[in-house]
N, C-alpha and C positions, 0 to 999 in steps of 0.2 A: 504494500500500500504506500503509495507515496502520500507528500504533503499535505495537495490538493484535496485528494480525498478523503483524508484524516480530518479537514478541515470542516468540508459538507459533511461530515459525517457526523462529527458534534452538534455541527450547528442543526441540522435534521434531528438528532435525541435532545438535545436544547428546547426547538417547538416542541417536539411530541411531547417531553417530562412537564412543559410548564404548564401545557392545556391540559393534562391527564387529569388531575385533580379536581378540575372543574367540567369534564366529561363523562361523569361516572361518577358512582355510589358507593363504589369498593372500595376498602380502605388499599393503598399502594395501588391501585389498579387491579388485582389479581382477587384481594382475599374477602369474603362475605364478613361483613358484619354484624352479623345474627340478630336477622330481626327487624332490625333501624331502617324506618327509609330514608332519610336522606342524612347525609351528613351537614352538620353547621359549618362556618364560615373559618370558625380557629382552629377545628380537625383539616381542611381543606389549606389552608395555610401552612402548616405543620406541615403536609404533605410536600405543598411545595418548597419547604425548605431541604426536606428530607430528597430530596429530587435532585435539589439545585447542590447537592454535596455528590449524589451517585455522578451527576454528569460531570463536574468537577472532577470526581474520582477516573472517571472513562478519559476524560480529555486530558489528564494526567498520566493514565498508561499509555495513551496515543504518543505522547512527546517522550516519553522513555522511553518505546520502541524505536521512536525516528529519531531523537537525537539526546542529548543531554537535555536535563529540565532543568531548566532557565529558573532563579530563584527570584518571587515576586515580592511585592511591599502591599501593605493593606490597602493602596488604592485597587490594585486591579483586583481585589475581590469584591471591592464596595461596586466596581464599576460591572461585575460581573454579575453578581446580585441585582443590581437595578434594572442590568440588560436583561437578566429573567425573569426579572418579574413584568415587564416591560412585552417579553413577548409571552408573558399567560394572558395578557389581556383579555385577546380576542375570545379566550373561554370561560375568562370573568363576567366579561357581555352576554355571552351567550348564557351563561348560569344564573346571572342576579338583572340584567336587566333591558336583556333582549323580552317583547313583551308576546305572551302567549297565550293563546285564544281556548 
C-alpha cells in the first residue's frame, strides 16, 4: 500500500467512524443493547470519542508501516478532534434535526 492510499483510507474510516454513532442504535455499531431503543445524546458522544481514538489508533499503524511516526504536539490532536467531529455532522443532522414525517 502506498501513501496515497493509506491516506483515502483513513480519511474513508474517519467519515464512516464519525457518522456511525448517529446511524444506528447499537452500542459500537455491532453490539445490542438489551432492550433500549434508542440511545441518548452523551452515550452517542462517548461513542464518538471512543471512534475518534480507534481511527487514530489505525492511522497510526498506517504511518509505522510506511514510515517512521513522526512525533506530534497537542495541536494536531485538538485539530484532529474538531476535524471529526466536524465530519459526524452530517449524521448529527440527520439524527436530531433532519425533520421526519
Amino acid at each position: 500500500m502506498n501513501n496515497a492510499n493509506a491516506v483515502w483510507l483513513v480519511i474513508a474510516l474517519a467519515v464512516t467512524a464519525a457518522n456511525l454513532p448517529f446511524l444506528n442504535n447499537r452500542w459500537l455499531g455491532v453490539l445490542s443493547r438489551g432492550g433500549a431503543t434508542e440511545k441518548g445524546l452523551a452515550l452517542r458522544l462517548l461513542e464518538l470519542v471512543l471512534f475518534y481514538f480507534v481511527v487514530g489508533g489505525a492511522g497510526l499503524a498506517l504511518e509505522n508501516h510506511l514510515s517512521q511516526i513522526y512525533p506530534q504536539n497537542w495541536e494536531f490532536y485538538a485539530v484532529t478532534a474538531f476535524l471529526f467531529a466536524t465530519l459526524a455532522f452530517p449524521g448529527f443532522v440527520y439524527r436530531y434535526l433532519w425533520r421526519k414525517k
